[in-house]
N, C-alpha and C positions, 0 to 999 in steps of 0.2 A: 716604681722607683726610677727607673729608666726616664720615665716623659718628666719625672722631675730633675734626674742629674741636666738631661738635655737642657732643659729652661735654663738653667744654673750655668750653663756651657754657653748657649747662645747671649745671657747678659753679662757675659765676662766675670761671674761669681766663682769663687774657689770657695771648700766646702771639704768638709770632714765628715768618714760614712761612719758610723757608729751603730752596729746590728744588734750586738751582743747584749740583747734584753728579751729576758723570758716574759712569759703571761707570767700577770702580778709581780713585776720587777722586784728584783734582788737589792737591798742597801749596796752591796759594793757594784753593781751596774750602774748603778746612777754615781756611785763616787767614779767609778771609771771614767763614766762620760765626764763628768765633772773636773777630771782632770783633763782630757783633752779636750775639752773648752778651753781651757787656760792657760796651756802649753800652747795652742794653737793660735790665741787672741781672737777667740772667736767674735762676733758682732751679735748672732741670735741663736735660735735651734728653734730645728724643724722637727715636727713630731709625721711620722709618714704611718696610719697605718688606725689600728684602734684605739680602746680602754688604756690599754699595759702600756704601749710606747709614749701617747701622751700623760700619764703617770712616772713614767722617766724622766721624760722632756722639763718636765715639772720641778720633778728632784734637779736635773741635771742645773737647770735653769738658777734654784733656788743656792744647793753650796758654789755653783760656780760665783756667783756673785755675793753672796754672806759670808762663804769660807766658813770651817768647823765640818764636819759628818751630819748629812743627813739625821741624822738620831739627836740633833743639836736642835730640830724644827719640828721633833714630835707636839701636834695638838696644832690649836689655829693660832697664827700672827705670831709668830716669835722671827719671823727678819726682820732687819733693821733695814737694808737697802733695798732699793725695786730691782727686781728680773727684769734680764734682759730681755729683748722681743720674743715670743714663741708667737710659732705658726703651725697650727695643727691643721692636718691635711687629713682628713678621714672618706673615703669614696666609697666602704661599704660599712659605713658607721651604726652600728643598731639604733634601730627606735630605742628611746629609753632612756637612752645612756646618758650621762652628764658630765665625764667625765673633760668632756674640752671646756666647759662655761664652767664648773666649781673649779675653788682654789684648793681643791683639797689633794689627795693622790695617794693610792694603797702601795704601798710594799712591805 
């Protein structure tokens, strides 16, 4: 997290830290973040880490820009607008996992 706040410091990027996501993210973690997204004007979200947090990012991602609850996008394709940019950063990522390339996400 550090060598990415740094990056973010060295190219003049301001940035919002948002930790507060368990393994297998919570509906209101993702609407949390979802609202400081949008309180904040954010541009993107970064996902730092495994599975769970790019599964947030995903949520956060999707009501920040649909607007309505998470539970408004159970099952595949029901947004109407594109997500904003994500960037998943995974450095001890499992073999296996899928979770950065599907559009899907558990919580």
């Amino acid at each position: 997290m550090e060598k990415l706040c740094d990056i973010f410091k060295e190219e003049g990027l301001t940035w919002i830290y948002y930790a507060d996501i368990d393994a297998n993210p919570r509906d209101f973690q993702v609407m949390q973040g979802a609202v400081l997204y949008q309180e904040n004007n954010c541009d993107f979200v970064v996902a730092l880490g495994g599975a769970s947090p790019m599964d947030a990012a995903k949520g956060v991602a999707l009501v920040a820009s649909n607007g309505g609850s998470v539970h408004d996008y159970e099952c595949a394709n029901r947004n109407q607008l594109p997500l904003p940019p994500l960037l998943f950063c995974s450095p001890k990522q499992a073999e296996g996992r899928t979770s950065p390339s599907s559009p899907s996400s558990t919580m």
